[in-house]
C-alpha positions in Angstrom: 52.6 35.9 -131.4 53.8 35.3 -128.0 52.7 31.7 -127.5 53.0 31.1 -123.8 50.3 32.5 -121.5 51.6 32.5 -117.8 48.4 33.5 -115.4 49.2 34.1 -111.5 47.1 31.9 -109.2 45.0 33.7 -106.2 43.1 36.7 -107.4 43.5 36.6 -110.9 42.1 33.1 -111.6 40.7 32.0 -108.3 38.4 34.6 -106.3 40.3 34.1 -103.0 40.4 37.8 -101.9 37.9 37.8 -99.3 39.6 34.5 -98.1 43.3 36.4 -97.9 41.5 39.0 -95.6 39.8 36.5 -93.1 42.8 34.1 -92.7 45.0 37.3 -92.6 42.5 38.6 -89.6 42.3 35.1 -87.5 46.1 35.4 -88.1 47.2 38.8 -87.0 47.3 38.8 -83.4 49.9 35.7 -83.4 52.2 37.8 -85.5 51.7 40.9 -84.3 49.3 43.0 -86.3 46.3 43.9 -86.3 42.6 42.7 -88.2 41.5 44.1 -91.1 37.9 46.4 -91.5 36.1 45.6 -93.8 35.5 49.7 -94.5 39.3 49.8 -95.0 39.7 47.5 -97.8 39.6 49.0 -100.6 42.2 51.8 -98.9 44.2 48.5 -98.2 43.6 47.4 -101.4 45.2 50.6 -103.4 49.0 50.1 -101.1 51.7 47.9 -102.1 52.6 45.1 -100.2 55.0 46.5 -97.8 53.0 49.5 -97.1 50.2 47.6 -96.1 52.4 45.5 -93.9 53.1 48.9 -92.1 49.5 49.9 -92.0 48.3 47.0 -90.3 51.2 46.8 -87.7 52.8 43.5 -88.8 57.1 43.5 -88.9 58.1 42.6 -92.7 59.9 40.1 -91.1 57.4 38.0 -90.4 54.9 38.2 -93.3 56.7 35.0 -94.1 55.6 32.7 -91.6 52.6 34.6 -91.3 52.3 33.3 -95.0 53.0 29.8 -94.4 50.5 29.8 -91.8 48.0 30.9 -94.2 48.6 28.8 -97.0 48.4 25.8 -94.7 44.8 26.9 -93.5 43.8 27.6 -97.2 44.1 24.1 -98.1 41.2 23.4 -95.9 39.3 26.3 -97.6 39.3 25.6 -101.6 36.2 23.5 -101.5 34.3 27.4 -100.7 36.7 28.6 -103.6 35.6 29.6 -107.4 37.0 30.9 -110.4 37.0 34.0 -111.4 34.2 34.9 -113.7 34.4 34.0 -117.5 38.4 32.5 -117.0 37.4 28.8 -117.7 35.7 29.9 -121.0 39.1 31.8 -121.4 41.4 29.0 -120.9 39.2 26.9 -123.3 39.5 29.1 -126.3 43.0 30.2 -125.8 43.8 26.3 -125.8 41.9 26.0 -129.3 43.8 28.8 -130.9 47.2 27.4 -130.2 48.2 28.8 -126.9 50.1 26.9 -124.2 49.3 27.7 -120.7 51.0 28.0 -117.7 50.7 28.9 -113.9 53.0 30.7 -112.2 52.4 31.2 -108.3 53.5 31.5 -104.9 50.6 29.6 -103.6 51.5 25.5 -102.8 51.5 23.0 -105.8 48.8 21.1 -103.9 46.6 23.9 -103.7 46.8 24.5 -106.7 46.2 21.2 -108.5 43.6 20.4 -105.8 41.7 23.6 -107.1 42.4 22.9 -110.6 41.6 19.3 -110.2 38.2 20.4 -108.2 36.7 22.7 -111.2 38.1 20.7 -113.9 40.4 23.2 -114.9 42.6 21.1 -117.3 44.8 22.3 -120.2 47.2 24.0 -118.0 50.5 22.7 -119.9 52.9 23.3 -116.4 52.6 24.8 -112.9 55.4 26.3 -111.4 55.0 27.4 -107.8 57.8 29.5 -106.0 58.3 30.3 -102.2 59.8 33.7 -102.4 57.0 36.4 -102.4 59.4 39.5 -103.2 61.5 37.6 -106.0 58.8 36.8 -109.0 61.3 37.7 -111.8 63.7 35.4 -110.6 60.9 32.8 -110.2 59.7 33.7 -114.0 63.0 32.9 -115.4 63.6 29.6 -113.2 60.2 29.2 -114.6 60.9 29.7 -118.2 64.0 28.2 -118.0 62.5 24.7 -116.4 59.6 25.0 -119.2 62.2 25.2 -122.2 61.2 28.5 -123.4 62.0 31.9 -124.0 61.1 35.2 -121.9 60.3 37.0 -125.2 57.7 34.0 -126.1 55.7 34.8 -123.0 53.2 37.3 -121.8 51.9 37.4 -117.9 48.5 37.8 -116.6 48.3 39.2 -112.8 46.8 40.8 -110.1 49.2 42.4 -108.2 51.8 45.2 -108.0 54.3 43.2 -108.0 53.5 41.0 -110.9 54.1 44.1 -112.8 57.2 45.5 -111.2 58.8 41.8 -112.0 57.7 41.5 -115.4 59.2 45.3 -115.9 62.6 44.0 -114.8 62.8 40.9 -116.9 61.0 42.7 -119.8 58.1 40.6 -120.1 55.3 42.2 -120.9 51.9 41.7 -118.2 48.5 42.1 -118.4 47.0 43.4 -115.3 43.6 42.1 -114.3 41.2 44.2 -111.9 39.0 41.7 -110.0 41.8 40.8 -108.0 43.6 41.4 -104.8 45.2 44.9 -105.9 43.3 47.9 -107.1 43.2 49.0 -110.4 44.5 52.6 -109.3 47.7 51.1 -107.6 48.2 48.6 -111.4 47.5 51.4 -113.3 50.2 53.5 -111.6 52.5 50.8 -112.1 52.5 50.9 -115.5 51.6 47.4 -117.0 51.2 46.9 -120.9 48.0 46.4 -120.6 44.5 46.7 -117.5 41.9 44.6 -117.8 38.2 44.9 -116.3 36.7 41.5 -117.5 37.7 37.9 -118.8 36.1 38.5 -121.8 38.7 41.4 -122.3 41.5 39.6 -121.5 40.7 37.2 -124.2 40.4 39.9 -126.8 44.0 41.5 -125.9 45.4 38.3 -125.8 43.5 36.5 -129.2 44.6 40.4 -130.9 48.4 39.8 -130.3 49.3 41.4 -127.1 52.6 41.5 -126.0 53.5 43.5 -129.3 55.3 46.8 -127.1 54.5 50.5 -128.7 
């Protein structure tokens, strides 16, 4: 049993998609690019990161302050914010079988503990929260490494293209979750050990011993 369940923040267990879009579209013009359509998302939705970048006009080079930006106006947003459906029942049963559970994001610490903190979220055992968008396997080691445990005692539950392509290069293995910010075309693609439609789902791959490869 892999005993350490790390969960990515924004889209898989806050519903903050819709939020990305609009602080992405009063954004935009500063930096350059242009708003999003709301008939284009799920188009937008199916691209990776730097292809969507390209699609809506904004240089790679600034999706970092363009980030920033954003993360600063989200702080005055999480009161509007809820979990994902079903994850809080999640987190309380994994807790009673024995799991340890961990966040691993690239959202702010304060965001995230102000969000936890509002929904009475508890039983998270560690946050970690990491700057670089485009390095997550890095960040899952520093991670690891600062908790005091091992990759091959961990499994990963995101969202996002890259969530997968970093677990795949420090062979760790991921769940990939569908109600979030990629689609589940452009996860499936990728390859992830496992996609999953609903919280109650992810529960059952997780409480059946997932992260056992083959």
């Amino acid at each position: 049993m892999r005993e350490y369940v790390i969960f990515d923040f924004d889209g898989t267990i806050v519903q903050s998609k819709m939020l990305a879009i609009r602080l992405f579209n009063e954004l935009a013009a500063k930096y350059g690019g242009r708003q999003i359509e709301e008939a284009e998302i799920p188009r937008l939705s199916g691209l990776s990161i730097p292809d969507r970048l390209k699609a809506l006009q904004v240089p790679l080079y600034k999706m970092p302050p363009l980030v920033l930006e954003g993360k600063r106006r989200y702080r005055d947003e999480l009161p509007g914010l809820q979990p994902a459906p079903g994850m809080r029942e999640v987190f309380a049963r994994l807790k009673n079988h024995g799991y340890k559970l961990g966040i691993l994001s690239s959202n702010t610490m304060d965001n995230i503990q102000t969000f936890l903190a509002q929904h009475e979220l508890a039983g998270f055992d560690f946050v970690h929260s990491s700057t670089n968008m485009f390095g997550k396997d890095k960040a899952i080691r520093k991670m690891a490494r600062s908790a005091g445990f091992g990759l091959d005692q961990m499994i990963y539950v995101g969202d996002e293209l890259r969530d997968v392509q970093a677990c795949r290069k420090v062979d760790v293995p991921i769940i990939a979750v569908t109600w979030g910010l990629d689609s589940a075309k452009l996860l499936a693609q990728a390859g992830p050990d496992y996609l999953c439609h609903s919280a109650a789902e992810l529960e059952a791959i997780i409480l059946a011993g997932s992260g056992k490869r083959g």
